[in-house]
C-alpha positions, 0 to 999 in steps of 0.5 A, spaced: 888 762 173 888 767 167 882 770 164 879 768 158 878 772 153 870 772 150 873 775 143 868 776 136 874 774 131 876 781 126 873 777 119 865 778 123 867 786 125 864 787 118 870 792 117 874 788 112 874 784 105 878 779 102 883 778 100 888 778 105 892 781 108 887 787 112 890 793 111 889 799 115 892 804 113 892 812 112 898 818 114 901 819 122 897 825 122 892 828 121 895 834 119 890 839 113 883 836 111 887 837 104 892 832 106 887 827 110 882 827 104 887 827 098 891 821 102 884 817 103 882 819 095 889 815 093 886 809 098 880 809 096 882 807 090 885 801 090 880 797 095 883 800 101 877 800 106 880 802 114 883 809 114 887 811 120 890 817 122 893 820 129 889 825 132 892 826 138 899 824 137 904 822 144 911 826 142 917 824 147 919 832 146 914 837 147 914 843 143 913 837 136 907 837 133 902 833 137 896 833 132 891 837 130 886 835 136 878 834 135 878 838 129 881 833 125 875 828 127 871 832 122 876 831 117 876 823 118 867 824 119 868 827 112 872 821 109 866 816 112 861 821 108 866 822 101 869 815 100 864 811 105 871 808 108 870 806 116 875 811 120 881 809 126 885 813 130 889 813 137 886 814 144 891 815 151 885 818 156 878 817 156 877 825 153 879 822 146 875 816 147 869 820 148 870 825 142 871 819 138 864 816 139 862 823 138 865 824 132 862 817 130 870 813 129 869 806 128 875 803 131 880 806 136 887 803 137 891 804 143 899 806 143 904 803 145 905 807 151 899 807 153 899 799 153 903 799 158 899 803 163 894 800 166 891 806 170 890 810 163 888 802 160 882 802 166 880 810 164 879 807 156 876 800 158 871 804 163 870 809 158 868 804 153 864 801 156 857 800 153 859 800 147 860 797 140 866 799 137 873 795 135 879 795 139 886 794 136 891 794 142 898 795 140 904 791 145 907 796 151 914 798 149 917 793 153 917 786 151 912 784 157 906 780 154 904 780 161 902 787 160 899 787 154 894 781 155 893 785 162 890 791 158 887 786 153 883 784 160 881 790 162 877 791 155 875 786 155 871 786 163 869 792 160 864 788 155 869 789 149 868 784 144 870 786 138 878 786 140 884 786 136 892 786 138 898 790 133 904 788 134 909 793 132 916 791 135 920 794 142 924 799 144 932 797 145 938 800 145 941 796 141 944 798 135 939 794 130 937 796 123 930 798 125 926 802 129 924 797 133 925 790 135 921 786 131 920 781 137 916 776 133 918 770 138 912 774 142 907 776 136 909 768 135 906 767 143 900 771 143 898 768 137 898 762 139 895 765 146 889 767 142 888 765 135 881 767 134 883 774 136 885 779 129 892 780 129 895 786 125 902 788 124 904 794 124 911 795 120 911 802 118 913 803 126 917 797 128 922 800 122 922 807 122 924 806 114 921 805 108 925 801 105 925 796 111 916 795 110 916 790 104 921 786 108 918 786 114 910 786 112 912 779 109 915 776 114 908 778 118 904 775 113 910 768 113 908 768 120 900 768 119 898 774 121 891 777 118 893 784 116 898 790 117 897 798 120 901 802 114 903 809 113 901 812 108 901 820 107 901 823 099 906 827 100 911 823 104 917 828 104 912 834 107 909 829 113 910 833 120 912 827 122 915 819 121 915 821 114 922 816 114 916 810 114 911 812 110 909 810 103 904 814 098 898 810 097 901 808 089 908 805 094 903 802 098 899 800 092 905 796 090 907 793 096 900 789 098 901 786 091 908 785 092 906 781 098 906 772 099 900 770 102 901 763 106 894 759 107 893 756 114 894 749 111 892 746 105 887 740 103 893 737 098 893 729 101 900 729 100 901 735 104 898 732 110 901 726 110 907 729 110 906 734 115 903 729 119 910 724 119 914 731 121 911 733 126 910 726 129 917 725 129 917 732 133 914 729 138 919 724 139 924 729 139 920 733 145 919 728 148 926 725 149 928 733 150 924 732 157 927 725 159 934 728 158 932 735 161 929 731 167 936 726 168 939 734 167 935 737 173 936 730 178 944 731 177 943 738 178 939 736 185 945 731 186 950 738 185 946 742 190 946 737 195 954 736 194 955 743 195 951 744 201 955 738 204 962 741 203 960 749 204 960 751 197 956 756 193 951 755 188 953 760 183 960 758 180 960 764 175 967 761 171 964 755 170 958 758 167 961 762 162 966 756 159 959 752 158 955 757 155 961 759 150 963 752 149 956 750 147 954 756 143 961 755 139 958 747 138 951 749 136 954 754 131 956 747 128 950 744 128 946 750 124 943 753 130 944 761 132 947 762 138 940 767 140 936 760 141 943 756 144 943 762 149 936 764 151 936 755 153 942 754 155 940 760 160 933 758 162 937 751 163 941 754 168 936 758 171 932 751 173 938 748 175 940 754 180 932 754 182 933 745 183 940 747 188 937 753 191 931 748 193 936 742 196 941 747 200 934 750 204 
């Protein structure tokens, strides 16, 4: 049975004002009191009320700059005290979660690396526990929702309420033109999972380049989401790191306006109307799918049982590859991508193969 997550939506956390999107934005690092306090000045400028930047930064080789530390608090207290900006930055240990409370940091966000750990994900939630501040959970690196509802679940047990998720892509090493993976077929999952939960995107790293944020900023927001966790630096080019995908505050500026927001729905009478006769014709549809998925599984009970008569061996791998490629090649015709045709014809085969196993038992 999974746990049900006992969650205060973002719009009550106090943190941000309309209109959409919320936007969290600040550089990678924190780099020199100038740069964090000039960055912060920009924003502040134009309404950006969540300024965020790391602290303690997780590098892949050592020896690469790997934040200033604590000391980079004070700077983050001072941007609270000059331009009354509520502060975030990442915890990965129960050190960093304590020194942020002593720092008075309003919102801590978790990375994807450590997401992905639930023995550091427990130390955090313990070290939580008892108080009162947001939580922003990043996906794993990994396309695994599993984990990230499980790290969300220990925050929670924890007593944290105030919890949020930022979907910021996974790793691959297939050549794509992102940084990472946009995977919005999970962010689509969680979301519907947990719709009163606030759900960020993260587009500075899901594209490792500037010139992809727009694009994929909007399609978070085409998607529905609430807000966007943004790099911005005010000097970019001088950054000490991922200074490829972060924008200075006047770029940043004329994104966010750039942006369409989608409204969850609409009062227009003929919209409803129309919407409702579209997705009654959906159901029929559905419902039909699962009438002929359930013809398919019988035949397929009645293919195990004919095998198991003559000796014969579940998987013909020929056979399955001729299929599949002779119904990618048909959906091509019907305006249907061969990534949808292939992720279901796979899930139909892996049940097939499930109902056959089952009759040769």
């Amino acid at each position: 049975m999974e746990y049900e997550l006992d969650i205060i939506p973002g719009t009550e956390w106090g943190f941000f004002t309309l209109p959409r999107p919320m936007c969290i934005a600040g550089p990678c690092s924190a780099e020199t009191e100038e740069q964090v306090m000039e960055t912060a000045r920009g924003l502040s400028a134009f309404g950006i009320h969540v300024y965020r930047a790391g602290i303690w930064k997780p590098r892949t080789h050592p020896g690469s700059f790997e934040g200033v530390g604590t000391p980079g608090l004070k700077w983050l207290r001072k941007v609270k005290e000059t331009y009354g900006m509520k502060v975030c930055t990442e915890v990965a240990s129960e050190k960093h979660v304590l020194e942020c409370i002593k720092y008075g940091v309003d919102i801590v966000w978790i990375g994807a690396r450590t997401s992905a750990n639930p023995f550091l994900m427990q130390e955090i939630a313990d070290a939580l526990e008892g108080t009162d501040i947001p939580v922003l959970v990043k996906n794993p690196v990994n396309p695994d929702i599993d984990l990230w509802v499980g790290a969300l679940e220990r925050l929670n047990r924890a007593g944290i309420k105030k919890l949020g998720v930022i979907h910021r892509g996974f790793s691959t090493s297939a050549p794509i033109l992102y940084r990472n993976d946009p995977g919005w077929k999970l962010a689509i999952e969680m979301r519907t999972r947990y719709p009163q939960m606030a759900f960020f995107a993260d587009p500075s790293h899901m594209a490792g380049d500037r010139k992809y944020l727009q694009e994929l900023s909007q399609r978070a927001m085409d998607l529905g989401l609430d807000g966007l966790m943004v790099e911005s630096h005010c000097n970019p080019a001088c950054a000490l790191s991922d200074a490829k995908q972060q924008l200075t505050p006047h770029d940043l500026q004329n994104l966010l306006e750039s942006l369409v927001i989608r409204e969850n729905t609409s009062d227009n009478e003929a919209y409803k109307d129309g919407i409702e006769a579209l997705r009654a014709r959906i159901d029929v549809i559905d419902d039909n799918l699962i009438k002929l998925l359930a013809d398919r599984m019988e035949v397929s009970r009645k293919i195990g049982r004919y095998k198991k008569e003559h000796n014969v061996a579940i998987i013909q791998a020929g056979r399955w590859d001729a299929l599949l490629a002779a119904m990618v090649a048909r959906a091509r015709e019907k305006g249907i991508s061969e990534e949808a045709i292939t992720a279901i014809m796979n899930a139909i085969h892996d049940e097939s193969v499930k109902v056959q196993n089952e009759v040769l038992r």
